[in-house]
C-alpha positions in Angstrom: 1.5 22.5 -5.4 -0.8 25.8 -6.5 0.9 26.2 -10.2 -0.4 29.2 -10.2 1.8 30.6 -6.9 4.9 31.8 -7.1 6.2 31.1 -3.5 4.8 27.0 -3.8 6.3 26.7 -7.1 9.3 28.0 -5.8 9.2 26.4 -2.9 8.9 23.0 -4.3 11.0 22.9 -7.5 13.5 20.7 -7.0 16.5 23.1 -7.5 15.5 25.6 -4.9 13.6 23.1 -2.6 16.6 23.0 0.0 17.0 27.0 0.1 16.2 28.8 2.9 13.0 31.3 3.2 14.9 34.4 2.6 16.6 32.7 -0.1 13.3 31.9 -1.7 12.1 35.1 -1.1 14.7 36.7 -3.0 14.4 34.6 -6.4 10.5 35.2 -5.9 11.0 38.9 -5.9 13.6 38.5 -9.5 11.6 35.8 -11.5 7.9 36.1 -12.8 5.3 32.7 -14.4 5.3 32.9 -18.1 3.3 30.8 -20.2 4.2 29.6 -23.6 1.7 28.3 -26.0 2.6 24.9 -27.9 5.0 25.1 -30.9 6.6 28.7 -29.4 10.1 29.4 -29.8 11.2 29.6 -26.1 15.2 30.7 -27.6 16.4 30.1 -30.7 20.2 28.7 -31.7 22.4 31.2 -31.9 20.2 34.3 -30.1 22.1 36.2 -27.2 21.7 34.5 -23.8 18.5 35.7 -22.6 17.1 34.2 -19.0 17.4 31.5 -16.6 14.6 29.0 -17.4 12.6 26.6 -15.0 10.0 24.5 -16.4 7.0 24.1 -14.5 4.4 22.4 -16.2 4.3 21.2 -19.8 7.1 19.9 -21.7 9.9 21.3 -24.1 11.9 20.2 -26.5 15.6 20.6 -26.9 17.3 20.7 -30.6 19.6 21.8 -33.1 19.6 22.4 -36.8 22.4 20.1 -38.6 24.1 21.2 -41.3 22.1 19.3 -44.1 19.3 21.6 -42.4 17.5 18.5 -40.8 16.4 19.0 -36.6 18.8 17.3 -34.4 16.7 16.7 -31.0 18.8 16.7 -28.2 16.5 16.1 -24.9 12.8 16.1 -24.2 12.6 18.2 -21.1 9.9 17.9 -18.2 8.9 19.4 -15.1 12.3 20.1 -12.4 13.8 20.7 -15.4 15.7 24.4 -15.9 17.9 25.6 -19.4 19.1 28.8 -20.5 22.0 29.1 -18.1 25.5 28.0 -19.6 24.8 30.8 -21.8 24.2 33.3 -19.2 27.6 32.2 -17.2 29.2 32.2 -20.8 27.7 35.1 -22.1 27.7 32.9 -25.4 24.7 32.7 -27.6 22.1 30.0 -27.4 23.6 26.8 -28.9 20.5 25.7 -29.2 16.8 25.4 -29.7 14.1 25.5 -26.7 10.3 25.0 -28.1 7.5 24.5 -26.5 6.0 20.7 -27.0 2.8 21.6 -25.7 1.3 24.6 -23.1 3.8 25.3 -20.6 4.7 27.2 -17.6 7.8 28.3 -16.9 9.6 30.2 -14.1 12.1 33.3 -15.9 14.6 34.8 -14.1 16.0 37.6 -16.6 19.6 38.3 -17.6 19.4 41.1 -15.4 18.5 39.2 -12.4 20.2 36.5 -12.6 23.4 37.8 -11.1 21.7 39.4 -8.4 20.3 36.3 -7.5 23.7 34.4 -8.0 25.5 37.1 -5.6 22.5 36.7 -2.7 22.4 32.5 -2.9 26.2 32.2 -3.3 25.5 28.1 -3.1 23.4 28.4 -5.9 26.2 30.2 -8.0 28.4 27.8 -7.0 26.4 24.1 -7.8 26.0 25.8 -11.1 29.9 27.0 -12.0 30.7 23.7 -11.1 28.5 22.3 -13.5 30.0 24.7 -16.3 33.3 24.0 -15.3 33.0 20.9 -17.2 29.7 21.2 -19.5 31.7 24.3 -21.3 30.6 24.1 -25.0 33.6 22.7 -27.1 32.7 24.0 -30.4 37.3 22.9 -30.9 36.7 19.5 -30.9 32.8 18.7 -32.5 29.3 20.2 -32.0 27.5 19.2 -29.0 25.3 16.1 -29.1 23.4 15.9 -26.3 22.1 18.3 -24.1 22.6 17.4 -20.6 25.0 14.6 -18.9 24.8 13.5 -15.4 27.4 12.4 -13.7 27.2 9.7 -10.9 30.1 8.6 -8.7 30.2 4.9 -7.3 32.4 5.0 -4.0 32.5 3.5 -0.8 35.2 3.8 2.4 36.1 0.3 2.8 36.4 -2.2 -0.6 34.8 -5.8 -0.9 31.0 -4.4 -0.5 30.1 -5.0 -4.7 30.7 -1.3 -5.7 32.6 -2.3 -8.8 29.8 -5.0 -9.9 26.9 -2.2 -9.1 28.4 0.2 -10.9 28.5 -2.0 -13.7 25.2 -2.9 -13.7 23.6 0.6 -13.1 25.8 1.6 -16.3 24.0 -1.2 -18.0 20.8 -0.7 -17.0 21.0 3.0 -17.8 21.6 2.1 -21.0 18.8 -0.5 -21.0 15.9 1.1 -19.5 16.8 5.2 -21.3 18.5 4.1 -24.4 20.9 6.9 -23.8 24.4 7.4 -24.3 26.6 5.8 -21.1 30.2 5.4 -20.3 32.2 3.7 -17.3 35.3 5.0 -16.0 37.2 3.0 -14.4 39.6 4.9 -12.1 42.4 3.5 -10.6 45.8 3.9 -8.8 48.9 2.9 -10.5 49.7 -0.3 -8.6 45.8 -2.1 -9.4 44.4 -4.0 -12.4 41.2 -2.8 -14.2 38.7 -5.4 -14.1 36.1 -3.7 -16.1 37.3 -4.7 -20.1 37.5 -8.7 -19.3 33.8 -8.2 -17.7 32.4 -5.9 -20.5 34.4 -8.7 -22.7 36.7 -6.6 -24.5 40.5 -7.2 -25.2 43.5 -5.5 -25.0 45.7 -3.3 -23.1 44.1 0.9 -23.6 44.9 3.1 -20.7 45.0 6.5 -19.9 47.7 8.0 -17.1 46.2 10.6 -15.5 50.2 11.6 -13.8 50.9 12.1 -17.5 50.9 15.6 -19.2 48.9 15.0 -22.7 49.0 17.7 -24.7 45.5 17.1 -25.9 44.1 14.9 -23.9 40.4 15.2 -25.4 41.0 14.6 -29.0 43.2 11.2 -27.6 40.4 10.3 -25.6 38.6 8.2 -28.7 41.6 5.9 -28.9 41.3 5.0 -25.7 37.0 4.1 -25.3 36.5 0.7 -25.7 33.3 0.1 -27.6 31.4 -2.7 -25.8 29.2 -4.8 -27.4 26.6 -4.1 -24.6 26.4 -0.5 -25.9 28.2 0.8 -22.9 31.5 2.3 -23.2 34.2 2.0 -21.0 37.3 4.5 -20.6 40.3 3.4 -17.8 42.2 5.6 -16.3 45.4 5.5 -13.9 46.1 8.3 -11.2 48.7 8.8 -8.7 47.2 9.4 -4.6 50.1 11.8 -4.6 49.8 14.1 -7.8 46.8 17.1 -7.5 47.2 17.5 -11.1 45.6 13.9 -11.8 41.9 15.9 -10.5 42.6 18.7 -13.0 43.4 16.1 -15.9 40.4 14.2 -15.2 37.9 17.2 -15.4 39.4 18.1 -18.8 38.3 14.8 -20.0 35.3 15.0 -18.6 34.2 18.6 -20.0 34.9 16.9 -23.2 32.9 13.5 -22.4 29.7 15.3 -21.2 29.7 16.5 -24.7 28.7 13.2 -25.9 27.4 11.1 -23.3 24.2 11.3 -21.0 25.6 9.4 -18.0 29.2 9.2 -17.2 29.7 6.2 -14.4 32.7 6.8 -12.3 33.9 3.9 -10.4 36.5 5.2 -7.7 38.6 3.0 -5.9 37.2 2.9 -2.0 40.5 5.2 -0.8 40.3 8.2 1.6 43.1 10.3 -0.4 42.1 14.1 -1.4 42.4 13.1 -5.0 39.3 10.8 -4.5 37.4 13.6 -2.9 38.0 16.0 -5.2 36.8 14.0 -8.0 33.3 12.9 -6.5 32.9 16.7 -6.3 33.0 16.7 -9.5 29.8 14.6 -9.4 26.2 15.3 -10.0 25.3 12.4 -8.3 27.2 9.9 -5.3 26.6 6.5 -4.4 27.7 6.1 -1.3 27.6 1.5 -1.2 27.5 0.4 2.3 27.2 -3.0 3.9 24.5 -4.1 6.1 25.9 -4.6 9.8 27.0 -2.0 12.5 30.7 -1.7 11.5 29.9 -1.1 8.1 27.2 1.6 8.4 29.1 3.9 11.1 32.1 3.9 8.7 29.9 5.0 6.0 28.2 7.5 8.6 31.3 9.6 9.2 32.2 9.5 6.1 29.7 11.1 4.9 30.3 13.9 7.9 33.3 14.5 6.7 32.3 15.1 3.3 29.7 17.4 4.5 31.8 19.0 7.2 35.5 18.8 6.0 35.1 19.0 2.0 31.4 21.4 1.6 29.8 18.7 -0.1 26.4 19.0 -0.5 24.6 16.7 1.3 21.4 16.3 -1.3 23.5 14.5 -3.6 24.8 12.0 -1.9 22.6 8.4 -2.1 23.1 6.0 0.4 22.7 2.4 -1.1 22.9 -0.9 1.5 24.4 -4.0 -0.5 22.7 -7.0 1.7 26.2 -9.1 0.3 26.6 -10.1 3.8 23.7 -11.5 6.8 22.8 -8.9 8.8 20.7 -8.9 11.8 19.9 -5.1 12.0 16.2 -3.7 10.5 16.2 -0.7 7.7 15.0 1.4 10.6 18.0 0.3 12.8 19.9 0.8 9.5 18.6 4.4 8.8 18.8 5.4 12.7 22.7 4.2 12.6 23.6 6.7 9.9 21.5 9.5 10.6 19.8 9.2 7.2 17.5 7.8 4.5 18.3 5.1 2.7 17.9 5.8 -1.2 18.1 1.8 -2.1 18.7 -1.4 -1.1 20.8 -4.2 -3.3 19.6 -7.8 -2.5 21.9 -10.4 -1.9 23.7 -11.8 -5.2 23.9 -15.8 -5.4 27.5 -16.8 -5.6 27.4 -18.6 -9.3 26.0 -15.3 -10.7 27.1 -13.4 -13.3 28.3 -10.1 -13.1 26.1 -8.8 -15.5 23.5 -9.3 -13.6 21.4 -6.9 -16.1 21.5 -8.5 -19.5 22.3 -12.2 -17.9 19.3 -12.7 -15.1 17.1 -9.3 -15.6 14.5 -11.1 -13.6 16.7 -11.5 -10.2 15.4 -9.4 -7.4 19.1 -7.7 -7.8 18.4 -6.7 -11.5 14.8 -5.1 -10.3 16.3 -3.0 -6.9 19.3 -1.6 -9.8 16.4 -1.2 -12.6 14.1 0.9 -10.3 17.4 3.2 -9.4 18.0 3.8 -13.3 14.6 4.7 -13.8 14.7 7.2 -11.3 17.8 8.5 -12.6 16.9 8.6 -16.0 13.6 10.2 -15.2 11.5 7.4 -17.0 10.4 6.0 -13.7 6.8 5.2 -14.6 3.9 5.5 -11.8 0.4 4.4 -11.1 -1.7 6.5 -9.1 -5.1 4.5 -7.8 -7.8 6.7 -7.0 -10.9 6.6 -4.2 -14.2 5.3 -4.8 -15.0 2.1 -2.4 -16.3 -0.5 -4.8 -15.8 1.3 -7.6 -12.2 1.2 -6.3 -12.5 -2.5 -7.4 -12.1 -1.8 -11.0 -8.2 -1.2 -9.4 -7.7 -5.3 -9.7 -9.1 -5.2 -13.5 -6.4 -2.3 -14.0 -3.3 -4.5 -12.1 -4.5 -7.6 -14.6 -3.4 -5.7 -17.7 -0.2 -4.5 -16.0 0.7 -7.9 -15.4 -0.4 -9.6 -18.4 1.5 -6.9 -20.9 4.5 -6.9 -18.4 4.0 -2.7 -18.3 7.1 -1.7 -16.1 5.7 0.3 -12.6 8.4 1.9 -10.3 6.5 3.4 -7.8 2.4 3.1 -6.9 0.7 5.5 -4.7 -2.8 5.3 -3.5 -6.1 7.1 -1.5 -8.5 4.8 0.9 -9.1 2.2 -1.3 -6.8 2.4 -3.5 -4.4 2.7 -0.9 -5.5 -0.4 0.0 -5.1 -2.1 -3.4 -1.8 -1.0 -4.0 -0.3 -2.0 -0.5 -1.7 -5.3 -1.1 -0.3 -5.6 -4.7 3.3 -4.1 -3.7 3.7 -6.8 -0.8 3.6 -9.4 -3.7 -0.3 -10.1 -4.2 -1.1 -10.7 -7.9 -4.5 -9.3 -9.5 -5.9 -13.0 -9.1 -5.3 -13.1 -5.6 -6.8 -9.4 -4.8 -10.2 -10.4 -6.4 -10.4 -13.2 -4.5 -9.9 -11.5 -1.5 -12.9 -9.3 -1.9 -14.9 -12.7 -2.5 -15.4 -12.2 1.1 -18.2 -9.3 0.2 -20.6 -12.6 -1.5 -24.1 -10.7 -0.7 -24.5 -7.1 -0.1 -25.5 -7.7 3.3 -21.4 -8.6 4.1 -20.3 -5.5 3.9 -21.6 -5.0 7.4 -18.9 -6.9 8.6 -16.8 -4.4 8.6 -19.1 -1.8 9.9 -19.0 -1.3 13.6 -21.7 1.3 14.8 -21.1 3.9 17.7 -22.5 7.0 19.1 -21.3 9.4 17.0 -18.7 12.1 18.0 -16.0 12.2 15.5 -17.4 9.3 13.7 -20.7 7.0 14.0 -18.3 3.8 12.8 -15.2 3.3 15.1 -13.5 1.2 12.3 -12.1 -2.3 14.9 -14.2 -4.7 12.1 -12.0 -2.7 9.4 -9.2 -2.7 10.8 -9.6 -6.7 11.4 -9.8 -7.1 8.0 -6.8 -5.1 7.0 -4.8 -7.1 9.4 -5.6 -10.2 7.9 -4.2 -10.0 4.8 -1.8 -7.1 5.5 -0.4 -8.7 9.1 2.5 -6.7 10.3 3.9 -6.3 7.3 6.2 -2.3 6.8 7.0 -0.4 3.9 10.0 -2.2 4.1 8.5 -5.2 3.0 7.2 -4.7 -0.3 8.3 -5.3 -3.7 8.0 -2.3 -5.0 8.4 1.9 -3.8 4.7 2.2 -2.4 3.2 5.5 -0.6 -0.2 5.5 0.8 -2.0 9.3 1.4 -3.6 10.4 4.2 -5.2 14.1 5.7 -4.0 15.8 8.3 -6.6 17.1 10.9 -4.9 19.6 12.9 -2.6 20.8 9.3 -5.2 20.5 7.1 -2.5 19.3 4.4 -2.3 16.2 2.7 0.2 13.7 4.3 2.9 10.7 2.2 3.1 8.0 4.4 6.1 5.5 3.3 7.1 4.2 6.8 6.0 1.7 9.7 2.7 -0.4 9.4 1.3 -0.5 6.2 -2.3 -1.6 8.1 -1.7 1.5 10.0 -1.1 3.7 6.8 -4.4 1.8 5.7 -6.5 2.4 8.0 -5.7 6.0 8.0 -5.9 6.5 4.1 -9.8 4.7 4.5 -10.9 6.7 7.8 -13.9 8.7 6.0 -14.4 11.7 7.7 -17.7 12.1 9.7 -18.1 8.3 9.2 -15.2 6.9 10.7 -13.1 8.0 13.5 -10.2 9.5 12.5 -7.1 6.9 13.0 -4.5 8.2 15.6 -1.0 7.8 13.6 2.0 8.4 15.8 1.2 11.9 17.3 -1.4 12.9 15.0 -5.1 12.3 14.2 -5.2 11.2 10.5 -8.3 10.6 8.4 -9.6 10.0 4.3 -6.4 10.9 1.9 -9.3 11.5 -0.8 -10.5 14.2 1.3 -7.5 16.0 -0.6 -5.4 13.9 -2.9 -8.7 11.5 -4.0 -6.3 10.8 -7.2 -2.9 11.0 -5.6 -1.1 12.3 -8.8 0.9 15.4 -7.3 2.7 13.5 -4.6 4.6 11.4 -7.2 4.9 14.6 -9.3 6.6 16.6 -6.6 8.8 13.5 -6.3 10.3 13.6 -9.9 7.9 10.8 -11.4 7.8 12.2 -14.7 5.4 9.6 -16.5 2.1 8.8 -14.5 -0.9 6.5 -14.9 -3.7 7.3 -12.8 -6.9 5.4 -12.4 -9.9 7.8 -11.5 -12.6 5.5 -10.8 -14.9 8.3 -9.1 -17.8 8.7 -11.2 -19.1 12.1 -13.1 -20.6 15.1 -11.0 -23.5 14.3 -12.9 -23.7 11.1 -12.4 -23.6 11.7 -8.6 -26.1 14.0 -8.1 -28.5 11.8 -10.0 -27.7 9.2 -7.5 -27.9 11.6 -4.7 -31.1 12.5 -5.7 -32.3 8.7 -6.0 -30.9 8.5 -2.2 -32.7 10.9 -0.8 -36.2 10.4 -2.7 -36.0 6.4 -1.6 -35.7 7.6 2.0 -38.4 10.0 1.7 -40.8 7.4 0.1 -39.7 4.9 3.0 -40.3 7.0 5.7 -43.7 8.2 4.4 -44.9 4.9 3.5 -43.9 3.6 7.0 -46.3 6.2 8.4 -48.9 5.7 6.4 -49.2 2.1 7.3 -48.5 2.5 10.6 -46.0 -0.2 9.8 -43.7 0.1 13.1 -41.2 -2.6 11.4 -40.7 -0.9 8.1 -40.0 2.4 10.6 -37.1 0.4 12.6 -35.9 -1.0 9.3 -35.7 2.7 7.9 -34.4 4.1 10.8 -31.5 1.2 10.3 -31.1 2.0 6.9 -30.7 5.9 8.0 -28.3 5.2 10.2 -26.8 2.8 8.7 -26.2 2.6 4.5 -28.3 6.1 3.9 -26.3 8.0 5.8 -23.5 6.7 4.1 -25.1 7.5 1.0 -25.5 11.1 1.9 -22.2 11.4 3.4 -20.1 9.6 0.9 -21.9 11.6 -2.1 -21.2 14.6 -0.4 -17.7 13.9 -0.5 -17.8 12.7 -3.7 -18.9 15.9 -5.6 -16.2 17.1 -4.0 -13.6 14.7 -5.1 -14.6 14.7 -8.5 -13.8 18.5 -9.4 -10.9 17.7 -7.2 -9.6 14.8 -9.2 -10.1 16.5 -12.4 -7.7 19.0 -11.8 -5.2 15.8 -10.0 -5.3 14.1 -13.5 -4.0 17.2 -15.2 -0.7 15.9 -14.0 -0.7 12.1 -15.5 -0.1 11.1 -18.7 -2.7 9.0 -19.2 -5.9 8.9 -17.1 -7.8 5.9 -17.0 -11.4 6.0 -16.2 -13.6 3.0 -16.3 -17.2 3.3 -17.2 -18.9 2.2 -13.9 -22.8 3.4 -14.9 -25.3 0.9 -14.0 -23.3 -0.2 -10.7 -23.0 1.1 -7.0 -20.6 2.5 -4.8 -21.8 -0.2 -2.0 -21.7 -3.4 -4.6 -18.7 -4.6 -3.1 -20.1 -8.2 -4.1 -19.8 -7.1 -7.8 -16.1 -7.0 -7.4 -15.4 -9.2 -10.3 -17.5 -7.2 -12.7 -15.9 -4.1 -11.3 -12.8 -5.5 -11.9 -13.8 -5.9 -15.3 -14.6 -2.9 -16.2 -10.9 -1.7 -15.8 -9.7 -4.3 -17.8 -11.5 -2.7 -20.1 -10.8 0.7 -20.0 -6.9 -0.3 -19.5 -6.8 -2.3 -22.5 -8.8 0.4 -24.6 -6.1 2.9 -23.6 -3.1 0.5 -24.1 -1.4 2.3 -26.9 -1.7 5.2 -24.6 0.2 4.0 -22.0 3.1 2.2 -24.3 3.1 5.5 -26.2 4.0 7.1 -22.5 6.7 4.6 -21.3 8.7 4.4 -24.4 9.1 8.2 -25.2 
């Protein structure tokens, strides 16, 4: 993304990323890039609505001034982000406080606009009056306490697939991992039994019948939460299939719950009826739960058609999550290609002794991670590590992946270029730090590294990359991006688009190969249909492509040395071959000629080549890093990018630099 340019910011912000090009087109034309320094007053509390606010880049801060006249914040706010627009559908002033935490851009569309734009994008108006119709300020009953809810439904079509349990455990770990405000609703018909209190461990008899007319059914709705004492809160409700009033009921409930909690969990029973439908509409979020075999996934398939087709919904919100609770002989690919769609998660199998609570009772059960990475993303503190190019200076990577593991730092998601594609795909398929270093024990002496050099005439590439792609096969095999541990995408370069390309599916020794496929040295590696080479060529510290995806806290590892420092060594290159070639002359000294014709062709070319690129990627990566948190960047003077049989002191030099930054990093994950 240029943050400078309208039509790619607009393109890509997450709210206007499915619109059409007309569509974009028109909210280009009505909104301009403002920038606000840190510590401005974006709106104030109480000022006349004003504009419709996206944030961009930087950070703001949400808050209100209580009545002993301390600040109240409300919500940190982050890039995807937009504000300003229940009080331009309310024409009510602000009720509250937007300032600027540090630099920022943000997108404005005026008062003025905005309706035009609402009247051309009719969708847009109407994602965003359903979102009022239950977020309307109810200054009746108390002051609002949080800025912004989310509400996520739990459904499926058929019952006995774990929804109930998930749902459960996703309200937990909300709680857990964004020490925010969450609440379970349990909705039910009248002829079933809540199961919710005895597993939250709370007693009694507290329901609320939705078929019933309450005269005020929000101020009631405290007498009815049970407080559990795993800091979820849990609210049951009763509706009748039959009654269309029961939909209308619930939404009045809600419009007063979103006033006080971040994350509302509805867990619906798995019935086709209207009712049902009309509530998950009311959702910000669906999780659609779905066994693993054929039955189950085309049942889950149309019903997601007739969501789509039948009810409007739109299909961007709706999460497809496989529950392995059963054996299942059909592949995630067969599993995606069955329902016509990506799979947002997958729930590993629970033991049959476990608890329910899977969350506070066995965190460290593969279940407990799959649920934890979902919450993260959710809650938007999904933390991610970006490792960066640089061949053996890629090594200080494994020094990096020590600390991680040693100070149990949570990562949801790693991305890497060339070599540090290659790290991170060999660390999300389950290899510890330890085991990484000792693979690169292969590289004893400096002469091994031309084991995986295999010398050709040069057309698109003087080294064809079979001896590389040997090596990556042996410890990668034919494992997928199915088969790791944790999210993992790998960046490559596009030839023919000359764009940067996420790959995140089939061989990961195929999405390797193409990350490390230097170009003018290497051939560039045929993925698929296309010719793919380096993904430092454009992403050499990968940091927007987790950016773009929502990853709102980012570690990234820049191991490429200074500009400077590279055209020192650049100069060092080319001096040594000078002084070789002239001294081979001199003495007539035919041997020390083939040996420096070698060393051309061979490791100086390389040189020349991979400094080249590197001046490159260092400006490049400067700019990258602007979008992490923290930046890591071990000191690597003193060693070489061709020392791959220094790997361990490599490797210590990012422990270094990680541990130096540590408070950094914690400082990051827990804000």
């Amino acid at each position: 993304m240029k943050f400078n340019d309208l039509d790619s910011i607009i393109r890509d912000f997450p709210l206007f990323s499915g619109f059409s090009k007309s569509e974009h087109r028109i909210i280009k034309r009505c909104s301009r890039l403002v920038y606000y320094k840190k510590g401005d007053i974006i709106y104030a509390e109480g000022a006349p609505p004003s504009a419709f606010y996206c944030l961009i880049l930087g950070r703001v801060v949400i808050y209100i001034q209580g009545k002993d006249g301390n600040t109240n914040i409300l919500e940190h706010l982050h890039y995807g982000k937009y504000f300003g627009v229940i009080s331009l559908l309310t024409n009510e002033g602000h009720s509250v406080t937007a300032k600027a935490t540090n630099d920022c851009s943000i997108l404005v569309i005026e008062k003025e606009n905005f309706d035009f734009v609402l009247s051309k994008i009719p969708r847009l108006a109407v994602d965003l009056s359903r979102m009022l119709s239950r977020r309307l300020k109810r200054k009746d009953i108390h002051q609002k306490t949080i800025f912004e809810s989310t509400v996520i439904s739990v459904f499926s079509s058929y019952s006995r697939v774990g929804k109930t349990i998930y749902a459960l455990n996703l309200a937990l770990s909300l709680k857990k991992e964004t020490r925010k405000s969450v609440i379970i609703l349990d909705i039910l018909p009248q002829d079933k039994i809540h199961s919710l209190p005895q597993r939250l461990d709370v007693a009694g008899e507290k329901s609320i019948d939705l078929s019933k007319d309450v005269a005020d059914s929000i101020r009631l709705t405290g007498d009815f939460i049970f407080k559990t004492k795993f800091g979820v809160d849990l609210l049951c409700f009763y509706y009748n299939p039959d009654d269309e009033l029961c939909v209308k009921r619930l939404v009045a409930f809600l419009s007063g719950l979103v006033n006080d909690y971040h994350y509302l969990i509805l867990d619906l029973p798995s019935l086709m009826d209207r009712n049902i439908f009309s509530i998950l509409n009311q959702s910000d979020i669906i999780h659609l739960l779905s066994g693993p075999d054929d039955l189950d996934l085309r049942k889950t398939h149309n019903l997601i058609q007739r969501l789509v087709d039948e009810f409007k919904f739109q299909e961007d919100k709706i999460s497809i999550i496989i529950n392995e609770y059963k054996f299942s002989k059909i592949t995630p690919i067969e599993q995606s290609q069955i329902l016509s769609r990506k799979i947002f998660a997958t729930l590993p199998r629970i033991d049959f002794s476990s608890s329910d609570r899977l969350i506070p009772d066995d965190p460290d059960c593969e279940y407990s991670k799959a649920v934890r990475r979902i919450s993260r993303f959710i809650g938007e503190s999904m933390v991610g590590l970006v490792l960066g190019v640089g061949v053996g200076y890629g090594f200080c990577h494994i020094g990096v992946l020590k600390v991680i593991e040693e100070e149990n730092i949570p990562i949801d998601i790693i991305a890497g270029s060339s070599i540090g594609a290659l790290i991170a795909s060999l660390w999300a398929t389950g290899r510890s730090s330890s085991e990484i270093l000792e693979i690169t024990s292969e590289f004893k002496e400096p002469k091994h590294i031309w084991g995986l050099i295999d010398l050709t005439i040069p057309q698109l590439g003087f080294i064809k990359g079979n001896k590389l792609h040997r090596f990556l096969k042996k410890y990668l095999g034919d494992k997928t991006f199915y088969d790791v541990k944790l999210p993992l995408k790998i960046i490559a370069s596009d030839v023919k688009r000359k764009e940067p390309r996420v790959l995140d599916k089939g061989l990961l020794v195929d999405a390797v190969m193409a990350s490390c496929a230097m170009p003018g040295v290497f051939k560039p590696f045929r993925f698929k249909e296309d010719f793919l080479f380096d993904g430092g060529v454009i992403n050499p510290l990968p940091t927007e492509p987790l950016f773009k995806m929502g990853v709102k806290k980012i570690i990234a590892v820049n191991v490429t040395p200074s500009r400077e420092d590279i055209l020192r060594q650049y100069e060092r290159i080319k001096e040594n071959m000078k002084l070789n070639l002239v001294n081979g002359i001199k003495k007539r000294n035919w041997f020390s000629l083939g040996n420096y014709f070698k060393n051309t062709f061979g490791t100086n070319i390389l040189d020349i080549v991979f400094s080249s690129v590197e001046i490159l990627q260092s400006e490049v990566a400067k700019k990258e890093a602007q979008l992490a948190d923290v930046v890591l960047h071990p000191d690597t003077s003193g060693l070489y990018w061709l020392e791959l049989h220094k790997s361990k002191e490599f490797a210590r030099r990012g422990e270094d630099e990680t541990r130096r930054n540590l408070d950094k990093i914690w400082q990051v994950i827990n804000d």
